[in-house]
C-alpha positions as CSV (number, residue, x, y, z in Angstrom):
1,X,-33.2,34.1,-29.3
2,X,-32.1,30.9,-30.9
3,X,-33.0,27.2,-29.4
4,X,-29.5,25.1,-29.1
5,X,-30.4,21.5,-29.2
6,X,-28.2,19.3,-28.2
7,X,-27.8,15.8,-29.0
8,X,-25.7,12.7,-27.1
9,X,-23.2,12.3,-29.9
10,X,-22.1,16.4,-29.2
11,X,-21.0,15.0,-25.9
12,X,-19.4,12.2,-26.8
13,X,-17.5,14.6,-29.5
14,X,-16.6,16.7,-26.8
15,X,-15.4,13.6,-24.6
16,X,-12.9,12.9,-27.3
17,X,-11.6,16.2,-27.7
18,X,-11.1,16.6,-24.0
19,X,-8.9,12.6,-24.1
20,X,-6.9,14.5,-27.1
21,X,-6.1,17.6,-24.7
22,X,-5.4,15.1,-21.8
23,X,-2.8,13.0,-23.7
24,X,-1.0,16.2,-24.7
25,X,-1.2,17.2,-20.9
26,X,-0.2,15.9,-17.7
27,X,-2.3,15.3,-14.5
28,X,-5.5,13.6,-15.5
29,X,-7.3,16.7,-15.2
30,X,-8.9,16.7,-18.6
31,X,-9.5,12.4,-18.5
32,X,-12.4,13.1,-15.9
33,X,-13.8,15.8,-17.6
34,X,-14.1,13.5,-20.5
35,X,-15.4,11.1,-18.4
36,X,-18.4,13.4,-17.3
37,X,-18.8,14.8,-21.3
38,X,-19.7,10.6,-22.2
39,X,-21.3,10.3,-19.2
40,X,-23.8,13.4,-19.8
41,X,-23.5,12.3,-23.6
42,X,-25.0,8.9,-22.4
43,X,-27.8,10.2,-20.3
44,X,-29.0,12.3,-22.8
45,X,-29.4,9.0,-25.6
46,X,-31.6,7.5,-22.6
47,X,-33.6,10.9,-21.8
48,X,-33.2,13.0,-25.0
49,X,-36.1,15.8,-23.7
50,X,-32.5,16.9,-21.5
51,X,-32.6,20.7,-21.6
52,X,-29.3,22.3,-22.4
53,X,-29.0,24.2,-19.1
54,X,-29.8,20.8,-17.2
55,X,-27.0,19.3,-19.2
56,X,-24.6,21.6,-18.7
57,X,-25.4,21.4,-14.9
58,X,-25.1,17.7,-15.3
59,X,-21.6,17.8,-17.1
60,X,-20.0,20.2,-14.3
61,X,-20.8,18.9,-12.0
62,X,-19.6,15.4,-12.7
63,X,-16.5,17.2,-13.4
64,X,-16.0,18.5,-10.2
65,X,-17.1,15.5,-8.3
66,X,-15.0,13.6,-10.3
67,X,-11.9,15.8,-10.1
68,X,-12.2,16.2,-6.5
69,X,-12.8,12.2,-5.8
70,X,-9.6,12.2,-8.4
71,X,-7.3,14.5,-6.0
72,X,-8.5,12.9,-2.6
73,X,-7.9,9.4,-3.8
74,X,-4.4,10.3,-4.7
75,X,-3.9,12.1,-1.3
76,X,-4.4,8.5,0.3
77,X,-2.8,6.5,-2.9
78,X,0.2,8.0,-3.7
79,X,1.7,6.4,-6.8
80,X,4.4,4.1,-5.7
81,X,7.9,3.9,-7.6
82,X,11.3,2.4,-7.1
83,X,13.2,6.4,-7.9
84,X,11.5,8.6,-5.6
85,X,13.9,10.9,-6.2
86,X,13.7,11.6,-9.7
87,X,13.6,15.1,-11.3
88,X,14.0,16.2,-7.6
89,X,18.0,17.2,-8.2
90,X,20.1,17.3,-5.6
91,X,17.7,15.6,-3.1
92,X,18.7,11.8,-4.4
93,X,22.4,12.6,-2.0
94,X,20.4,12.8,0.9
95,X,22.0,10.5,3.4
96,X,25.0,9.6,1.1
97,X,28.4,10.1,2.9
98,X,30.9,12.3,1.3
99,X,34.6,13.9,1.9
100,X,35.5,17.4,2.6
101,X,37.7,18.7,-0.3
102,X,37.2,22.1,1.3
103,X,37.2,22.4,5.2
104,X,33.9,23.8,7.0
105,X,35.5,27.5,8.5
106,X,32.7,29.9,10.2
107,X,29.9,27.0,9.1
108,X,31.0,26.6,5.0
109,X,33.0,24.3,2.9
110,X,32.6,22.1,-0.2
111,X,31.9,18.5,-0.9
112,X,32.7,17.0,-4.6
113,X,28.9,15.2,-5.8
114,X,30.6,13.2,-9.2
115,X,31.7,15.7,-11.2
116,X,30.8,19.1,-9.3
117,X,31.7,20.7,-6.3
118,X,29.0,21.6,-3.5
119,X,28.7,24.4,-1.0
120,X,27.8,22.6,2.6
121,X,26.9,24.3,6.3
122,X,27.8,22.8,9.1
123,X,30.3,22.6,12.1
124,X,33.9,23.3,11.4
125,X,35.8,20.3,10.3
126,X,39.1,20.2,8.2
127,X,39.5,18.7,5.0
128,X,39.2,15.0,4.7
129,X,36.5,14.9,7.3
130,X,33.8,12.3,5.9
131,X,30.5,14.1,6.6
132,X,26.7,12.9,5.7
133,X,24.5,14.7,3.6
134,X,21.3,15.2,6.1
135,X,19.2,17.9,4.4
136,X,19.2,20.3,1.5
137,X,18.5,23.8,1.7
138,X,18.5,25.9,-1.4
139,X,21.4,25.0,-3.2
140,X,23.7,24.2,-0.6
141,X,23.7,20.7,2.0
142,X,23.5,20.8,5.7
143,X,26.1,17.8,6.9
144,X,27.1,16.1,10.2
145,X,30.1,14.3,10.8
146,X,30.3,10.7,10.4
147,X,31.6,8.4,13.3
């Protein structure tokens, strides 16, 4: 069977390969994977007698830590921005008031949202009836009346 020696720079070869695949992806997943490849890159320049096995041992599990540590943080640190809404559709109307072009019968009717027409649920109201937007289910809004 043939020896593999390793050497730091194949890390750090490695660590720039996985920064490639993370700017062509989304999620950081790949950024602290890189992280961990220069990290075990770097530990192996300081103790080069590294066996491959313990290096590979090394580099996973600093991904995993790191990955993990990653997820938690961002659990407790949620990125903060002024649309919260964004790329989540219909759920921006959400507490908007509208009018009735439709009336509610038997629990449906229609709303007009700019330039298209909405299915709604709620109690039966006649046309006209200004109603609030309070959930959205599917592809139709739950409404109450507005006082």
């Amino acid at each position: 069977m043939m020896d593999i020696e390793m050497v730091f720079w194949f890390w750090w070869v490695a660590a720039i390969f996985l920064l490639a695949i993370e700017m062509l992806s989304a999620g950081f997943f790949f950024l602290w994977m890189a992280v961990s490849a220069f990290i075990t890159g770097g530990l192996l320049l300081i103790v080069p007698i590294i066996s491959v096995e313990i290096q590979l041992f090394i580099f996973s599990i600093l991904s995993i830590c790191s990955v993990i540590v990653w997820k938690r943080y961002m659990v407790k640190h949620p990125i903060k921005t002024d649309h919260p809404h964004l790329n989540q559709g219909s759920s921006q109307y959400i507490g908007h008031t509208f009018t009735l072009i439709e009336a509610i019968e038997n629990g449906w009717g229609k709303i007009k949202v700019n330039d298209s027409r909405w299915k709604v649920e709620g109690k039966d109201y006649p046309v006209g009836t200004k109603v609030k937007i309070m959930a959205m289910d599917g592809n139709f809004f739950k409404v109450e009346k507005v006082d």
